[in-house]
Z-matrix of the N, CA and C atoms (Angstrom, degrees):
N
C 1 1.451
C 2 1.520 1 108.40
N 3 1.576 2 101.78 1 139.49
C 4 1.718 3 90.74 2 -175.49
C 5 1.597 4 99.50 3 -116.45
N 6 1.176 5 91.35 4 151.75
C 7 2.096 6 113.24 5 -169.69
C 8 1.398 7 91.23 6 -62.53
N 9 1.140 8 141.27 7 -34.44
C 10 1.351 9 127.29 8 -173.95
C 11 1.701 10 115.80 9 -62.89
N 12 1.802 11 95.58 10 -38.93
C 13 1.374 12 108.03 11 -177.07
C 14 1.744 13 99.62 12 -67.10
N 15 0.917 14 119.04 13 -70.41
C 16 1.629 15 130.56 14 171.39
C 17 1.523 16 107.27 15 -10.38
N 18 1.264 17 103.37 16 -68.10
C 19 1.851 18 98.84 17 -178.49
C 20 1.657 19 107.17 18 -64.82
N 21 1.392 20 123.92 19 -39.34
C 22 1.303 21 117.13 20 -173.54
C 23 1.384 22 127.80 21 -57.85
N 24 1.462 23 112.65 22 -24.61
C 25 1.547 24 150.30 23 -148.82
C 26 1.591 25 87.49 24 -107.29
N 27 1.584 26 133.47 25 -52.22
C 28 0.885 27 109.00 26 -177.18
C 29 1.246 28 148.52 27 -88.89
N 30 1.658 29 121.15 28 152.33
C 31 1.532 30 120.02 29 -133.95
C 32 1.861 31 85.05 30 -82.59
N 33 1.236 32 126.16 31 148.57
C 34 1.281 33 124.91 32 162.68
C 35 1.430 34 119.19 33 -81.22
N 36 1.605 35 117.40 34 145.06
C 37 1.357 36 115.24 35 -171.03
C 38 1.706 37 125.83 36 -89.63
N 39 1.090 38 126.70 37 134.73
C 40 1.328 39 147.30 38 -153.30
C 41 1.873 40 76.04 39 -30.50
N 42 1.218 41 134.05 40 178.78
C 43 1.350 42 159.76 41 114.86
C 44 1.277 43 127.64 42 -64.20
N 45 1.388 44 103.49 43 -49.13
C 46 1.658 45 111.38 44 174.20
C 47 1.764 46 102.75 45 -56.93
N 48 1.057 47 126.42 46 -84.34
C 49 1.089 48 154.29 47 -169.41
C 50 1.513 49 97.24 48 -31.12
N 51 1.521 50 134.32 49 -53.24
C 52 1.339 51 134.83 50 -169.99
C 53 1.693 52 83.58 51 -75.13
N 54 1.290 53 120.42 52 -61.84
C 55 1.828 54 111.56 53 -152.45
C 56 1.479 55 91.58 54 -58.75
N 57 1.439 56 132.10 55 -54.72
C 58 1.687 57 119.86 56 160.77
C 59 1.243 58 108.92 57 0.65
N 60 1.182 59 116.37 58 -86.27
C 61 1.927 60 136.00 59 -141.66
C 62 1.756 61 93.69 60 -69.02
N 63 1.756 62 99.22 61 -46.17
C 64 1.478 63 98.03 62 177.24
C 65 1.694 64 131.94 63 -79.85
N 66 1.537 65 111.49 64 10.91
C 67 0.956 66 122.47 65 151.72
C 68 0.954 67 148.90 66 -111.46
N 69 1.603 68 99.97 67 6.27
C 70 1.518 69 136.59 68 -166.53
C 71 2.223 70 87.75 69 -93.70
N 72 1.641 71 111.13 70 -54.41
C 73 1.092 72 129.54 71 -146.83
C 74 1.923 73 87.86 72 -67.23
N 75 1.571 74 105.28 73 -49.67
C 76 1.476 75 131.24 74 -175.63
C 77 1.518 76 95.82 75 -53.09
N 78 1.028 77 131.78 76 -64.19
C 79 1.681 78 139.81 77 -163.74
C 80 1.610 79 108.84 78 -58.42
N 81 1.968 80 99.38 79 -45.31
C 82 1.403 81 83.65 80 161.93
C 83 1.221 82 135.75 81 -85.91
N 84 1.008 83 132.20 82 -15.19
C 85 1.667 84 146.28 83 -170.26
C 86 1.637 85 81.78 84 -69.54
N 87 1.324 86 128.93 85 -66.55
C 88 1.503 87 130.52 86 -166.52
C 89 1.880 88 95.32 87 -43.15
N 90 1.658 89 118.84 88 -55.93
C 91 1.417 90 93.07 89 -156.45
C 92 1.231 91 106.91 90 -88.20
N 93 1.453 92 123.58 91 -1.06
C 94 1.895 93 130.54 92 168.25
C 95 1.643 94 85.74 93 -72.25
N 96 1.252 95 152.85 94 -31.13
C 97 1.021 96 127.51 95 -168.53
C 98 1.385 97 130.01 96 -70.88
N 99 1.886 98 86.36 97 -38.28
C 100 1.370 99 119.45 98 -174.71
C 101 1.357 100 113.03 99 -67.38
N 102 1.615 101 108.40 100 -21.18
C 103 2.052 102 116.22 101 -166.32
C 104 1.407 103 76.88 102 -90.96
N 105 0.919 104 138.29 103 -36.64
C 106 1.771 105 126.63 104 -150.17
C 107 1.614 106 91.80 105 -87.62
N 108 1.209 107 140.64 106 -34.42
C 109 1.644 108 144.43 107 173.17
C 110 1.415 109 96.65 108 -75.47
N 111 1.601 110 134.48 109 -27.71
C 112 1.277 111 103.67 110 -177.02
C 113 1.538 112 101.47 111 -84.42
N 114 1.560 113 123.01 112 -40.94
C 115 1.459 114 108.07 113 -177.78
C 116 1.337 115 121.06 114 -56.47
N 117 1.314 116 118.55 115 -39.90
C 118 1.382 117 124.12 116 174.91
C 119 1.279 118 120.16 117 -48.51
N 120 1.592 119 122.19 118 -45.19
C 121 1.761 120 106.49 119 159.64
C 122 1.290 121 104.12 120 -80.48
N 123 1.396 122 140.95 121 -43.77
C 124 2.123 123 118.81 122 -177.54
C 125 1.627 124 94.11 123 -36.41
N 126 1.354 125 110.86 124 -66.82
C 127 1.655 126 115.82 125 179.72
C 128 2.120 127 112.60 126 -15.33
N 129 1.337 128 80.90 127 -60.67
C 130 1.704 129 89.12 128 -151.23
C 131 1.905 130 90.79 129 -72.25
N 132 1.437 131 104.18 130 -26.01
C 133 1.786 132 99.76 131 -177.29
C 134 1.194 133 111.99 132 -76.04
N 135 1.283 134 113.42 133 -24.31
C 136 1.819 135 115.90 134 179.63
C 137 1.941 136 112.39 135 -83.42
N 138 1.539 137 90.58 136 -10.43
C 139 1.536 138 92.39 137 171.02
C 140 1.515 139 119.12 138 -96.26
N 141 1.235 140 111.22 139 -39.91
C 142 1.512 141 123.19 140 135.29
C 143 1.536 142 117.13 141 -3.95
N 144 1.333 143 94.98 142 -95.17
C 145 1.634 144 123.16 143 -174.70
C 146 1.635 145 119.50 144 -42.50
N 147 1.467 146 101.36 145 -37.52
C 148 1.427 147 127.22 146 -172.09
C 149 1.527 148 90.46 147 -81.78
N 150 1.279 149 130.40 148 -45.36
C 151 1.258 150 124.26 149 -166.65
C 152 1.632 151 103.09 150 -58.19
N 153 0.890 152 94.90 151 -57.61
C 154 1.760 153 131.19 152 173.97
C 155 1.764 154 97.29 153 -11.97
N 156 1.567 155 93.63 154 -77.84
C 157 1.286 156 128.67 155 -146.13
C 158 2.006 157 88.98 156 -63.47
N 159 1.367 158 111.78 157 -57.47
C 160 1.490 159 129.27 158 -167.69
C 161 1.877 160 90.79 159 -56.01
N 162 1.303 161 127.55 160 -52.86
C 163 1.631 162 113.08 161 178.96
C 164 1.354 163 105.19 162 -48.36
N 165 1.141 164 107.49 163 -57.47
C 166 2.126 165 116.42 164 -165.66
C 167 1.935 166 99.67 165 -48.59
N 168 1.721 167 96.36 166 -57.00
C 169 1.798 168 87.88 167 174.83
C 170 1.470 169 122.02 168 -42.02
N 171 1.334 170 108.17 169 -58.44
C 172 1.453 171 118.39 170 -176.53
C 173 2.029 172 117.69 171 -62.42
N 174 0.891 173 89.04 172 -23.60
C 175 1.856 174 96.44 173 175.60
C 176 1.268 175 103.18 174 -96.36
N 177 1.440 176 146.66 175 -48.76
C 178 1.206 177 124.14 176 120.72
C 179 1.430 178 151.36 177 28.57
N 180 1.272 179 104.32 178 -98.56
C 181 1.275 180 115.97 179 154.73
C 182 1.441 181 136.15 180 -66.60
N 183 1.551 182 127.34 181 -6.24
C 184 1.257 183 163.54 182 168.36
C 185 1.982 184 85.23 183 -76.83
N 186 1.200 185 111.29 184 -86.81
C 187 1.488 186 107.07 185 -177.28
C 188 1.333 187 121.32 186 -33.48
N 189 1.408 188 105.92 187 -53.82
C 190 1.934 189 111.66 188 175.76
C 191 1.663 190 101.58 189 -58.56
N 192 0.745 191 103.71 190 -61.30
C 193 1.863 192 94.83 191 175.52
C 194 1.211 193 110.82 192 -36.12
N 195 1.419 194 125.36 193 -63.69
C 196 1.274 195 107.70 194 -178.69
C 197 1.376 196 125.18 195 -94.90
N 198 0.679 197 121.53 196 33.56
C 199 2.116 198 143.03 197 157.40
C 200 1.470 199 95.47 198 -80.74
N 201 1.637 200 117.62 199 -53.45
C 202 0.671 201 111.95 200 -137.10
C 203 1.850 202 116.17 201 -91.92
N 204 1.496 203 94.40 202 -24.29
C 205 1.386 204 108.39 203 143.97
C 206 1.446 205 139.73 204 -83.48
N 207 1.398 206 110.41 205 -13.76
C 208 1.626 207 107.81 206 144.14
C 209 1.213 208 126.96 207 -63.64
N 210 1.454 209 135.28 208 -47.06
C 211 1.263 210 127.66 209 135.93
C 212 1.312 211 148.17 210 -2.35
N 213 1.593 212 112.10 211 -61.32
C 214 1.139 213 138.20 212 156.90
C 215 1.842 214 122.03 213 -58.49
N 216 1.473 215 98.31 214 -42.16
C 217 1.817 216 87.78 215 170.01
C 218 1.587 217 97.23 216 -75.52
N 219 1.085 218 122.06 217 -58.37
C 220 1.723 219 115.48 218 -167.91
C 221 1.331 220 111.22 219 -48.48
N 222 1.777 221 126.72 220 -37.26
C 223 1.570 222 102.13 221 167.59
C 224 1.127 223 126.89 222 -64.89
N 225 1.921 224 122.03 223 -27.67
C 226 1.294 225 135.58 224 151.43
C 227 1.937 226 128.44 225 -20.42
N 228 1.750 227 95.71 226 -49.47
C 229 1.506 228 98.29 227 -171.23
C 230 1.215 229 87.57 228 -95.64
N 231 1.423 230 150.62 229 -38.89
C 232 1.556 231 130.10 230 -170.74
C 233 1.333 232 115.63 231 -77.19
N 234 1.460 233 115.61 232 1.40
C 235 1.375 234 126.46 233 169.22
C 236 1.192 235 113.59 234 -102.14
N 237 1.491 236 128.37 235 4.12
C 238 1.466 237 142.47 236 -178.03
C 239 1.253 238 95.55 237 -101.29
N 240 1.245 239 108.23 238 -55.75
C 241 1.746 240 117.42 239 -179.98
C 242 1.249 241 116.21 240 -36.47
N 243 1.209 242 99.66 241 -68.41
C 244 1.468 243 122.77 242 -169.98
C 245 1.802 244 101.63 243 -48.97
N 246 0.878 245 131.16 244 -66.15
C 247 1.431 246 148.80 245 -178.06
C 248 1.721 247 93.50 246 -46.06
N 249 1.187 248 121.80 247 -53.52
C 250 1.553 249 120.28 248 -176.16
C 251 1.495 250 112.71 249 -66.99
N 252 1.339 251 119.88 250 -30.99
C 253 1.398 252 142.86 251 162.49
C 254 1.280 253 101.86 252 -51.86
N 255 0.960 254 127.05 253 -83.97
C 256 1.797 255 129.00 254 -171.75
C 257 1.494 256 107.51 255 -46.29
N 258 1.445 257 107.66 256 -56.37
C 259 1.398 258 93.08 257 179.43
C 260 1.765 259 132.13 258 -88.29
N 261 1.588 260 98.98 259 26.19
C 262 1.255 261 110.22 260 177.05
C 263 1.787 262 108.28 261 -104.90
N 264 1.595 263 91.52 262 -14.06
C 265 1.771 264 100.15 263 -173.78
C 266 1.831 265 91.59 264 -94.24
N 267 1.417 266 108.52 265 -43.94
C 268 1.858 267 98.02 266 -174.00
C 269 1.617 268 107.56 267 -62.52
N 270 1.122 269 119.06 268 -24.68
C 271 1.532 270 117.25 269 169.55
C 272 1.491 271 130.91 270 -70.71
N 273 1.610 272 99.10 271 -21.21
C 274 1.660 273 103.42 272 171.81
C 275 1.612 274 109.31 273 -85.07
């Protein structure tokens, strides 16, 4: 068989049918593009948000600390009290 005959012989392929497949291939690449741009900002808002969230913990927990040592002096002076109390009643 000769290569010349080969190309002459062969049937050519639809046009329609290839621009099909290649607009089929195009249409998806467009909405894989489009999912990959939507995660990419959810992405960047959840890093955002998270940022967000990690200040509020830390200011937060900054507050409980100091509740929590205000607390701590005030059981301090009503436990001072108390002690000045007793020995203000054993003296009467």
């Amino acid at each position: 068989m000769n290569i010349d005959n080969l190309y002459e012989n062969a049937v050519p392929a639809e046009a329609g049918e290839f621009d099909s497949v290649t607009e089929t291939a195009a249409s998806g690449l467009a909405i894989l593009a489009e999912r990959v741009e939507q995660l990419m900002r959810f992405c960047e808002q959840l890093l955002q948000e998270n940022q967000i969230l990690r200040e509020q913990k830390r200011a937060l927990q900054a507050e409980c600390d100091e509740l929590r040592e205000k607390n701590e002096q005030s059981r301090s002076r009503i436990e001072a009290m108390i002690v000045r109390l007793k020995s203000l009643e054993q003296a009467s």
